[in-house]
N, C-alpha and C positions, 0 to 999 in steps of 0.2 A: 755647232759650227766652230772653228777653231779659230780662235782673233788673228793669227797671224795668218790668215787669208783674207781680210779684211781688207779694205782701202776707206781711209777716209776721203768722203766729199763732197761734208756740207755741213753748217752745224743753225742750229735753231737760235731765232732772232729773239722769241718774245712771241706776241702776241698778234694779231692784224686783225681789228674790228674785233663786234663786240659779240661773234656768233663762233668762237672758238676757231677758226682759222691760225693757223700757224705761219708766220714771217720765217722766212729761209733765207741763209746767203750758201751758194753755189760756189765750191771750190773746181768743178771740173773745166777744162779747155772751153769749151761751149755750155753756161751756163745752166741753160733748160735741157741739157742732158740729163743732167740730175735725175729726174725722171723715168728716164728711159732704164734706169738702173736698181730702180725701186723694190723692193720693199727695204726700207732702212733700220738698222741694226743698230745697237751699240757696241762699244770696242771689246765686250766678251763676246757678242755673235746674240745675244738677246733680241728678237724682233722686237722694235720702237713704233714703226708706222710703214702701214699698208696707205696708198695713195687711193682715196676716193677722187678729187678730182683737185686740180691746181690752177693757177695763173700765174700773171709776170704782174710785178707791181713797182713803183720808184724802187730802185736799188736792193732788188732782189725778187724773190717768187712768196706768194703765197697759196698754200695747200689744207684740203681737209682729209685729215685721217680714216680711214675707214672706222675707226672707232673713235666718233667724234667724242672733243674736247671742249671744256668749258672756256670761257678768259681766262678763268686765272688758272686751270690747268696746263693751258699753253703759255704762258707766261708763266710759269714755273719750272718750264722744261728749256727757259732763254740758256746758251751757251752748251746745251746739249751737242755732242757731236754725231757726226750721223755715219754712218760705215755702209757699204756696201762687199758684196763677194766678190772678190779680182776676178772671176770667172766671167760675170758682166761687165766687166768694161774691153773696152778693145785692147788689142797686144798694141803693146810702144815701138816706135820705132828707134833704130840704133841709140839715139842720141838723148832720148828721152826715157825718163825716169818716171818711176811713183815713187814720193817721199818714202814711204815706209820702206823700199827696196834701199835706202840709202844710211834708216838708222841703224845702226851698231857694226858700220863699214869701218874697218880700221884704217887709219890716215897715215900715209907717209907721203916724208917729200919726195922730192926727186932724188937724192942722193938719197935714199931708200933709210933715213931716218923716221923711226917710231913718233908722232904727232899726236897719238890719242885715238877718238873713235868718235867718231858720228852721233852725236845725244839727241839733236834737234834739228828742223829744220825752220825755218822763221819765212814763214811767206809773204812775199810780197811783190811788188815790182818787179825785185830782184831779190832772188830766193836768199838768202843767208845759211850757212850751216854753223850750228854750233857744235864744238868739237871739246871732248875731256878727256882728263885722264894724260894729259901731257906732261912729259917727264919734265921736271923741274920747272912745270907752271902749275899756279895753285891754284886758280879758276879756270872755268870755260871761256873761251874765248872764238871768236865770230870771223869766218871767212865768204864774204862774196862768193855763190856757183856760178862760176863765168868757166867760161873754155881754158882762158889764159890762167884761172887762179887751181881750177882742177883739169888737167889735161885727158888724165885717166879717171874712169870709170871701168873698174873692174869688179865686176856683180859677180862673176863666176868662183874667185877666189876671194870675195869679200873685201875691199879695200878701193881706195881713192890715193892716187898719186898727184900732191897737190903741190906746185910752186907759189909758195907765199910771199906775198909785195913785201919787201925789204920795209921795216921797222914795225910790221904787224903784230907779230909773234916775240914778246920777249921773256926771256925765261929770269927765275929768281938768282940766278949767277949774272945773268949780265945786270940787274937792276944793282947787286951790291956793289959792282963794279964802277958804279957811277956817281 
């Protein structure tokens, strides 16, 4: 299977009880979809786990494998990430993204200046992108995805037209200047 049709979404907790069940956190919109999208993968397309049966448990799910696991097998596999085939999950709608459609978009502002590229995307509350390869910056540096800070989303010609909040972005020409 080829990893760039993959989608992550969900990566392994650790361990739950002492009968080899597996702790999950759920990256998708509706948590216990997860499921629905199974058998899970790793980011070369390797099958990880087939779903023998699952539950919801405090702050997240727990699942047994069809080829069940020990404790400490599953707590071995903590921070694993889990992938599925984009072919299972549903199409997005306009305005909606899957991370990976986002990394290695290249960044201009609006005045149609060069910003770098899309390295990462930091999830959370509030998605974060980080962004490299900026001409006369020498780290990655982190922009809020809000409407206001990325207006365009253009997937077809690969690219993000971003207006960035005044004092975010400073380059090593204006730092010596100061």
């Amino acid at each position: 299977m080829a990893s760039d049709n993959l989608i992550f979404v969900g990566a392994v907790q650790g361990a739950f009880g002492v009968k080899g069940e597996i702790r999950l956190k759920s990256f998708t919109s509706n948590p216990a979809d997860i499921f629905k999208y199974a058998p899970f993968f790793d980011a070369k397309g390797a099958l990880l786990f087939e779903i023998k049966s699952w539950r919801a448990i405090k702050d997240g799910f727990a699942f047994v494998a069809r080829s069940e696991l020990t404790r400490e097998e599953a707590m071995a596999l903590r921070n694993t990430k889990l992938y599925v085939p984009r072919e299972k999950l549903p199409k997005t709608d306009e305005d909606d993204f899957y991370h990976v459609d986002l990394i290695g978009l290249k960044v201009q502002s609006i005045l149609g200046e060069d910003l770098g590229i899309v390295t990462n995307i930091i999830v959370g509350a509030q998605d974060i992108l980080e962004i490299s390869n900026t001409p006369n910056v020498k780290k990655p540096w982190l922009l809020p995805f809000t409407k206001s800070n990325v207006p365009v989303v253009d997937l077809v010609n690969k690219r993000l037209v971003v207006d960035v909040p005044d004092g975010l972005l400073e380059t090593t020409a204006e730092k010596k200047e100061k």
